[in-house]
SEZAZA-453536 format. One record per residue (C-alpha): residue number from 1; residue in three letters; x, y, z. Coordinates in Angstrom, 2 decimals, m for minus. Layout:
<atoms>
num|residuo|xx|yy|zz
NUM|ALA|X|Y|Z
...
</atoms>
This chain:
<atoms>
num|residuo|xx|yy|zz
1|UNK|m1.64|7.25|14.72
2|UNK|m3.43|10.49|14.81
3|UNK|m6.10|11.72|13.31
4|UNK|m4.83|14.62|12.00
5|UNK|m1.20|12.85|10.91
6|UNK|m3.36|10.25|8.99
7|UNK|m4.73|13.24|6.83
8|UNK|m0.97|14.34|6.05
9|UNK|0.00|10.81|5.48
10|UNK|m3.03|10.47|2.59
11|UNK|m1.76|13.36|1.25
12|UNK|1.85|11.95|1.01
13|UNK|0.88|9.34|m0.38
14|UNK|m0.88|10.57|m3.61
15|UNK|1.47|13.37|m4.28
16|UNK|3.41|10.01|m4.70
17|UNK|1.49|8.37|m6.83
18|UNK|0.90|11.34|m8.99
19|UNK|4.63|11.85|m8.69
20|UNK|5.54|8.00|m9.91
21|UNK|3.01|8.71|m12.80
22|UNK|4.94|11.87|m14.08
23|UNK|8.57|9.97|m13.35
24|UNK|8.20|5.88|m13.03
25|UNK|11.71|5.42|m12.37
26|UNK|11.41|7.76|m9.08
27|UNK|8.50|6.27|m7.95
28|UNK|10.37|2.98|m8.28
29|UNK|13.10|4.15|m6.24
30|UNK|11.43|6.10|m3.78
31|UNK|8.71|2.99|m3.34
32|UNK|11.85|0.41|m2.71
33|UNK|13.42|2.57|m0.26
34|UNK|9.85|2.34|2.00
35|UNK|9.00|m1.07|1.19
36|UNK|10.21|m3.37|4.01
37|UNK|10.50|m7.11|3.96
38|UNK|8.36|m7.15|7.11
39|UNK|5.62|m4.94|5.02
40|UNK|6.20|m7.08|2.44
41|UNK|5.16|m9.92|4.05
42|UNK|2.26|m8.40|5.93
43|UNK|0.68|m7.28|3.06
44|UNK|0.61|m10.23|1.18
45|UNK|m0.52|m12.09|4.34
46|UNK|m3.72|m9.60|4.38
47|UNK|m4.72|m9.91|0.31
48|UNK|m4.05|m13.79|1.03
49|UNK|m6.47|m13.66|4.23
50|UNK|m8.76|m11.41|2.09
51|UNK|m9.03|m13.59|m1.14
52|UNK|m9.84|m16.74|1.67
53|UNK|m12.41|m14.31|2.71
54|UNK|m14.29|m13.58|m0.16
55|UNK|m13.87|m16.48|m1.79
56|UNK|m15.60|m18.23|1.19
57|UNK|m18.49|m15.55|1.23
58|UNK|m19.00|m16.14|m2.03
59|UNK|m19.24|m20.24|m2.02
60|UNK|m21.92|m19.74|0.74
</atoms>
C-alpha cells in the first residue's frame, strides 16, 4: 500500500467510526458489507496469536 493511500484510508476509517457513533444501524450495515469471512478469520487468528503472546511474556 502507499504511503500516502494509508493516510486516506485512516481517515476513512474514523469518519466511520464517528459516523457509526451518530447512526449505529449504518455503521452496522456499512461494517457487514466490508467484513469478509477471510478477514474474519484472519483477524481472529492475529488477537488469538497475540493473547498466546502476551500471555507467554507475561508467565516468563
Amino acid at each position: 500500500m502507499e504511503r500516502g493511500r494509508f493516510g486516506d484510508v485512516v481517515v476513512g476509517a474514523a469518519g466511520d467510526v464517528a459516523g457509526s457513533v451518530v447512526d449505529p444501524k449504518a455503521g452496522l450495515g456499512r461494517l457487514r458489507s466490508v467484513v469478509t469471512a477471510r478477514g474474519l478469520v484472519t483477524l481472529t487468528a492475529g488477537a488469538l496469536l497475540g493473547y498466546f503472546a502476551a500471555r507467554s511474556i507475561r508467565r516468563s
